[in-house]
C-alpha positions in Angstrom: 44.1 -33.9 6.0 47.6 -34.6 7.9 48.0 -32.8 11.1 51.4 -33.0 12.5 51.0 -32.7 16.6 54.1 -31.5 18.1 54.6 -33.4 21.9 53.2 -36.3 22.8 51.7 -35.2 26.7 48.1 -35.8 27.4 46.7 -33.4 25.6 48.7 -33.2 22.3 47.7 -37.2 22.5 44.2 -37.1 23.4 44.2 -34.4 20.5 45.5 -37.3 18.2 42.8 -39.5 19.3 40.4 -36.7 18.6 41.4 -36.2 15.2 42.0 -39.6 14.4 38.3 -40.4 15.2 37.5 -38.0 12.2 39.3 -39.8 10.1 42.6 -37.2 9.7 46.1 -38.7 9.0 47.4 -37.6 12.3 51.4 -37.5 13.2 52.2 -36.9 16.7 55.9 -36.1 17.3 58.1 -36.8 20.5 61.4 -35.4 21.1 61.9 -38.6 23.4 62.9 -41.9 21.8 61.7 -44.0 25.1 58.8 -42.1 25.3 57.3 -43.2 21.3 59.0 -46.7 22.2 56.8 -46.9 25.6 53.6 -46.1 23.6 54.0 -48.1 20.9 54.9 -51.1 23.3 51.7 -50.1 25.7 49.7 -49.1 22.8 48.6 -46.4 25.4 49.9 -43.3 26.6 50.7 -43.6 30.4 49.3 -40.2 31.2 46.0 -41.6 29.5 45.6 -45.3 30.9 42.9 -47.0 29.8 42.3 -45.1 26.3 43.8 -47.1 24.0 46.1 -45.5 20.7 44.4 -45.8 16.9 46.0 -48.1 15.0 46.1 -45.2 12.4 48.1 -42.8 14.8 51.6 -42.5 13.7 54.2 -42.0 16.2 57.6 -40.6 15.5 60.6 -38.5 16.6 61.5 -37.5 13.0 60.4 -34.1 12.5 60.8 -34.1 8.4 58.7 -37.0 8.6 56.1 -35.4 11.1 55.6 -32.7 9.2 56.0 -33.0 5.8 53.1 -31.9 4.0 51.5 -31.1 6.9 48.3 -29.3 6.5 48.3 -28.1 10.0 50.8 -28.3 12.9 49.3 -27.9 16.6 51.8 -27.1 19.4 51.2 -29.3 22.1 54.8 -28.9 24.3 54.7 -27.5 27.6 54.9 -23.7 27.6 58.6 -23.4 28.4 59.7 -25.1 25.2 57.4 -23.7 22.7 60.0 -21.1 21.6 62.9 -24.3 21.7 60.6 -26.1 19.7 59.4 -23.5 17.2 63.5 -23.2 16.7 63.5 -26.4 15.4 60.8 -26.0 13.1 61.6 -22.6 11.7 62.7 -23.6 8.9 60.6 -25.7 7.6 58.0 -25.2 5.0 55.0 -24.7 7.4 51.4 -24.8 6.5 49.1 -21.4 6.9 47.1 -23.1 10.1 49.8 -23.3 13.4 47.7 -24.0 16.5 48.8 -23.0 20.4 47.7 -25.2 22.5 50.1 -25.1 25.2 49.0 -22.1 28.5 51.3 -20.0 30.0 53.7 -17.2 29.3 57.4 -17.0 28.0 59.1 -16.7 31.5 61.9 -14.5 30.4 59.2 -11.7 28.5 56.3 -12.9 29.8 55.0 -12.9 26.7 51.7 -14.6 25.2 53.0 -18.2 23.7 51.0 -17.1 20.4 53.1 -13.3 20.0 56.3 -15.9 21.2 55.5 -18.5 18.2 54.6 -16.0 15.8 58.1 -14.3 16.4 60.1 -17.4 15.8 58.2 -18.7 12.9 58.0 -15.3 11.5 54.1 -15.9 10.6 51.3 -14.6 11.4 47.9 -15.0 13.0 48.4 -18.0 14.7 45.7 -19.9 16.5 45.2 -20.5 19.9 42.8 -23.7 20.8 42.0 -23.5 24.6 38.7 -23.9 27.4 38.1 -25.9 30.5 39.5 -29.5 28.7 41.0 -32.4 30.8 42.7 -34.7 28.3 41.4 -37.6 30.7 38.1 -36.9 29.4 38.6 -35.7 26.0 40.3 -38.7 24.8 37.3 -40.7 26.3 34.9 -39.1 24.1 33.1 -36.9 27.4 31.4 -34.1 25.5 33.2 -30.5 25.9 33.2 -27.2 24.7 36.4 -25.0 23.2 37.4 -21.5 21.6 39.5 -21.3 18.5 40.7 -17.7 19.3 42.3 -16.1 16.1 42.8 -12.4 15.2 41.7 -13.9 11.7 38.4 -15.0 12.1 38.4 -17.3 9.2 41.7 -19.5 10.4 39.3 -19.5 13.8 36.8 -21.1 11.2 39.3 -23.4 9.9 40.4 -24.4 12.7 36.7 -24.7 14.5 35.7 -26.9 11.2 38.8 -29.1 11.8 38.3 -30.3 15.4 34.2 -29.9 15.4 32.9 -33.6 16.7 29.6 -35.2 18.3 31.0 -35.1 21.3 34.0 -31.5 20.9 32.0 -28.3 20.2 34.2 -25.4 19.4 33.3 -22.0 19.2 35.2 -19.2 17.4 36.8 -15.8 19.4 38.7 -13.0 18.5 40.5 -11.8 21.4 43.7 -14.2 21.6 44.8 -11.9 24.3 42.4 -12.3 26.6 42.2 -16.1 25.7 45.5 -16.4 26.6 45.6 -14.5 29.8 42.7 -16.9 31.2 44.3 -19.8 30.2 47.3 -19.5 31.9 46.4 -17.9 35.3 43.8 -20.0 36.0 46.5 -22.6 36.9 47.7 -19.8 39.5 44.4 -19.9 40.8 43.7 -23.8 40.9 47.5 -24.1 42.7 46.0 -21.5 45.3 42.7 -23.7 45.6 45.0 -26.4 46.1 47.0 -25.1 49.0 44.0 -24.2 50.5 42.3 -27.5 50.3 45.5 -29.4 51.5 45.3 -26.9 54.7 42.0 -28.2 55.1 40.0 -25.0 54.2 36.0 -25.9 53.0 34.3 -24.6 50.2 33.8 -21.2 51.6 37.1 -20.3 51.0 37.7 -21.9 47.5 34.2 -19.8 46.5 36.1 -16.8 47.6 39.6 -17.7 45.6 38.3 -18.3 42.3 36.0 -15.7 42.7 38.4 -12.7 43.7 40.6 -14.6 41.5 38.9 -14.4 38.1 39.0 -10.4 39.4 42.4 -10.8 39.0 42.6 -12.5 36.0 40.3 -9.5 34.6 42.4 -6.9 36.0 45.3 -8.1 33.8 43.7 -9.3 30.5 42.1 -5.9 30.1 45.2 -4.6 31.1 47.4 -6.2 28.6 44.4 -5.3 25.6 41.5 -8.6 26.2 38.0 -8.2 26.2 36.4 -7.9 29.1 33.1 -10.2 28.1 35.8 -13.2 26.9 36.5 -13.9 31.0 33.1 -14.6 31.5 33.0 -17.4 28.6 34.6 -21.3 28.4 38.5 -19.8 28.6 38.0 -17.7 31.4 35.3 -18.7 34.2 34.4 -21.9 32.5 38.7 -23.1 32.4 38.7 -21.2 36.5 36.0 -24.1 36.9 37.0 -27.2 36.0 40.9 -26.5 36.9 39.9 -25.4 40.6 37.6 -28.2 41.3 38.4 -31.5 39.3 40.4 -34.4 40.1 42.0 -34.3 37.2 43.7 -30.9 37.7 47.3 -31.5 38.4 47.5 -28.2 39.4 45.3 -28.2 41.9 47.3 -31.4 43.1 50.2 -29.9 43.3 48.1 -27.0 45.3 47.2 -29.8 47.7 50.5 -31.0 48.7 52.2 -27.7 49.4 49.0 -26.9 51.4 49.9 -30.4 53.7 53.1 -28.9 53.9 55.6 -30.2 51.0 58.0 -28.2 49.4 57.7 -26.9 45.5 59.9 -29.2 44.5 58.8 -32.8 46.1 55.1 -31.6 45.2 56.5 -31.1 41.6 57.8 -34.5 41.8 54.9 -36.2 43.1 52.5 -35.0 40.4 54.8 -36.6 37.9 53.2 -34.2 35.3 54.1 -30.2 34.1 52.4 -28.3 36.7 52.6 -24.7 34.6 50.9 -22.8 37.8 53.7 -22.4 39.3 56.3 -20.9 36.3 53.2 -19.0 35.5 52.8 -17.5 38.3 56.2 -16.1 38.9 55.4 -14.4 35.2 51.9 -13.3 36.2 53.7 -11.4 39.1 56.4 -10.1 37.0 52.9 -8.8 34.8 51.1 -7.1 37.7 54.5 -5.3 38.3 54.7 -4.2 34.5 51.2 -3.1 34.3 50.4 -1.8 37.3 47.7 -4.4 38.4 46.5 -5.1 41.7 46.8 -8.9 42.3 47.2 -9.4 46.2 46.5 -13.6 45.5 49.3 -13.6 42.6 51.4 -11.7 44.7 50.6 -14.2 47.7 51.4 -17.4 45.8 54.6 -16.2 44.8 55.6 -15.9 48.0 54.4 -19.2 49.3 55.7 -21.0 45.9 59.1 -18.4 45.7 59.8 -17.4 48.8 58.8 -20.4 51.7 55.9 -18.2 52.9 53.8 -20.6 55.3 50.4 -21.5 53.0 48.4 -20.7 56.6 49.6 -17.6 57.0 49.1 -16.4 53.5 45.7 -17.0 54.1 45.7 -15.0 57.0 47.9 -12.2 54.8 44.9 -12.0 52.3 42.1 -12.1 54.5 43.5 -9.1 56.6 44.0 -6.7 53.6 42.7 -3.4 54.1 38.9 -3.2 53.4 37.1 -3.0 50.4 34.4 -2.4 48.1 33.3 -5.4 45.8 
């Protein structure tokens, strides 16, 4: 098969490794000259060091190349250029299987990247590959688990069939919704573990964040039409996990630096990397508002990362709310 992997970030590359390891003709696309010179020099990806590229990757910036006769295409740009991107591809002849796996919202709608790409490519069904999944690790070969989400439950199948490895189980879901919604704020939550570790907070209080947090993340999903039992799997509490507490979360770096009192920006800087939590959460607020949702941690973080609120004193904000009953 030749999958055609649009951007060339961690993931979409540690996908290309994955792929290439089962023996598919794998194109990953870059919209950045130096950045497919840089690889091809290094024979690495920076973000990756260490992992070295198959010699049977191809690496290009020439989309009729990339996807030309494509069997699948998986979207692998940050969330704020999915919708540039799936411009540029619009009007191409696309294969049935288009994969998501980019997290976040549209900022403007706040729409789910899946309803955003299925809008611009006028197709339908598309599906959304996401769980707790450091690219560090899955282009090392560490075993980890994954949902295909698809309202079509055999282009889940596909989809599960095409990635399925000794060492990347994927399981099948039909709630893209609620996939989705976990997905993305679980980056809100793993900046707000951040912040509280760079205060110097303990464990206690990061319990209690990603705890009242995945309430949050509930609250919303079901809201916006998810299934409530799909938090309580790999894209919701298992994605809460790994982004809250790991090393590799950049996220939760970020998190750290505003907590020891950087700005947005510098922290932003400093990571070097997309840090989505903090786009996403100005869209997650802009969601509670729409539906009607209590999220008083949402709505703290956006003041700390919109508005200069002091990270201590949010703390101090949230643990004073009125009382309530679990």
């Amino acid at each position: 098969m030749k999958i055609a992997i649009l951007g060339s970030g961690g993931w979409g590359t540690a996908l290309a490794i994955l792929l290439c390891r089962k023996q598919c003709d794998v194109f990953l696309w870059s919209a950045f000259h130096d950045e497919i010179e840089k690889m091809q020099q290094a024979g690495e990806n920076p973000l990756l060091k260490g992992v070295s590229l198959p010699d049977a990757l191809h690496l290009s910036c020439d989309l009729d190349e990339v996807l030309k006769a494509a069997n699948a295409v998986i979207i692998a740009v940050p969330s704020h250029v999915v919708k540039q991107v799936c411009e540029q591809i619009k009007d191409y002849n696309l294969p049935d299987i288009i994969i998501c796996v980019a997290k976040g919202f549209e900022e403007e709608s706040g729409m789910p990247l899946s309803e955003v790409m299925e809008q611009t490519l006028q197709k339908q069904n598309i599906v959304v590959l996401s769980g707790p999944t450091h690219a560090e690790e899955v282009a090392r070969g560490v075993p980890t688990a994954i949902v295909a989400a698809c309202n079509d439950l055999e282009k889940a199948k596909k989809v599960q069939d095409l990635f399925m490895s000794p060492v990347f189980r994927v399981y099948t879901n039909t709630d893209v919704i609620g996939v989705q919604v976990s997905g993305a704020l679980k980056n809100v939550i793993a900046l707000c573990a951040g912040i509280s570790d760079g205060i110097g907070n303990g464990d206690n209080t990061k319990a209690a964040l990603m705890t009242r947090g995945m309430a949050e993340i509930i609250r919303l999903g079901k809201a916006m039409g998810g299934r409530a039992e799909t938090f309580s799997g790999l894209t919701g509490i298992g994605d809460l996990i790994v982004t809250c507490t790991s090393r590799h979360s950049r996220n939760r770096r970020a998190g750290i630096l505003i907590g020891q009192g950087e700005d947005v920006e510098t922290a932003k800087k400093d990571v070097g990397m997309v840090v989505e939590g903090i786009k996403t959460c100005k869209c997650a607020y802009m969601l509670a508002k729409k539906y009607n949702v209590e999220m008083p941690i949402v709505e703290t973080a956006y003041e700390v990362l919109y508005h200069g609120k002091n990270p201590k004193q949010a703390v101090i904000t949230l643990m004073q709310r009125d009382r309530k009953q679990e």
